[in-house]
N, C-alpha and C positions, 0 to 999 in steps of 0.2 A: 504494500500500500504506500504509491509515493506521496509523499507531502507538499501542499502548496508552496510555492516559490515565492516570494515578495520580501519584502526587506523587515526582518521580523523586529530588529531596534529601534528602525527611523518609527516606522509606525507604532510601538510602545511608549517612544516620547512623545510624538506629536498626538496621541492621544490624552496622554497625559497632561501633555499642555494644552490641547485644543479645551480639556473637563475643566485646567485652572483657568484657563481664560472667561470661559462663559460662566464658571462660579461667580470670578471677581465681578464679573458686568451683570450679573442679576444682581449681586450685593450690592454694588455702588448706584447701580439704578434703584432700588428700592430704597436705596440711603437718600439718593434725589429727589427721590417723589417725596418720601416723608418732611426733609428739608422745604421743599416747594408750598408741602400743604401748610406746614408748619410757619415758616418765616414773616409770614404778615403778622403774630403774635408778638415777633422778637422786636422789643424797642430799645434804644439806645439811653441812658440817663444821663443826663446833666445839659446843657441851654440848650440843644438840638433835640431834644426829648421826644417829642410826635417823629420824628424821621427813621425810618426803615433799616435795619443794616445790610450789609448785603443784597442792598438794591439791585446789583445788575445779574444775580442771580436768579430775582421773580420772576421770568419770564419763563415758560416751557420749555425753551430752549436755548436754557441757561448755559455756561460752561461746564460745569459739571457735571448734569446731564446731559451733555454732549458727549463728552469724555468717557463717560458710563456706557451710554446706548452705540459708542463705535469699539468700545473694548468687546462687547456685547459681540457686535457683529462681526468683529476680526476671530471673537473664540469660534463662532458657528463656521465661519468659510474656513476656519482651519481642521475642524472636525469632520464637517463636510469631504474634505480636501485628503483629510485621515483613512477615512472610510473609502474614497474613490482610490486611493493611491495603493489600497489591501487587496481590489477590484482589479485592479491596472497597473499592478507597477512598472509595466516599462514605459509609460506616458512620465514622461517629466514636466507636465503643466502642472498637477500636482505638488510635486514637490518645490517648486518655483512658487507657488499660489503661498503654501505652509511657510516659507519664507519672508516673501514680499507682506504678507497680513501679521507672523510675528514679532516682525520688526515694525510694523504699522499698530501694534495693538501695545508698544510704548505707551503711544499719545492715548488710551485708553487704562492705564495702568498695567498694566501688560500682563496678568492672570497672576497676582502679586508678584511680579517679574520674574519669578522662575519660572512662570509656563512662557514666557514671550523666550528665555535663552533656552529652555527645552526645545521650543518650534523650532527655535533657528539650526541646532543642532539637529535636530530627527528632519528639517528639510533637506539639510546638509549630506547628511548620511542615504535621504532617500534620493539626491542628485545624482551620489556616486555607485548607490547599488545598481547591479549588473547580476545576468543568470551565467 
């Protein structure tokens, strides 16, 4: 009975980073929404007292939930990307894709930065695997 071919490290990392990424962006997203709902409560005291803090954060599509919901979306196209590359491994868009997003899921917090240098690593490795 032979065993499937595919690159059985790159894909153990980059799933493992693709799970910390999309943890961290449902955390940091659900830390925003609560922030969002909450923030019009928070006032500042002493002679600016009625004014808002963290004003440029009220709007729905604050910085930080921005930051949240692209971390979000760089963990799913790397998991996606995980799963297609177990499918596929001799396609290198894959592995390129698991690269380019966890070096782009930085600016998202990057899956509390060990899943972002995981990705890079398990994209790395799924670059150079060969049958």
């Amino acid at each position: 009975m032979a065993s499937e071919e595919y690159p059985h490290s790159a894909y153990i990392l980059t799933l493992i980073a693709g799970i910390l990424m999309v943890v961290n962006g449902l955390l940091l997203t659900m830390a925003s929404v609560v922030f969002l709902i909450t923030a019009p409560y928070t006032y500042r005291v002493g002679p600016y007292g009625g004014f808002m803090m963290y004003r440029p954060f009220m709007w729905p599509g604050g910085i930080f939930f921005g930051m949240a919901a692209f971390g979000l979306i760089s963990g799913i196209i790397v998991l996606v990307s995980t799963f297609m590359l177990k499918k596929n491994p001799t396609n290198y868009t894959w592995g390129t894709l698991i690269i380019i997003f966890s070096v782009l899921s930085f600016f998202g917090m990057g899956g509390f930065v060990v899943g972002a240098i995981l990705g890079i690593i398990g994209g790395a490795l799924a670059l150079t695997w060969h049958k």
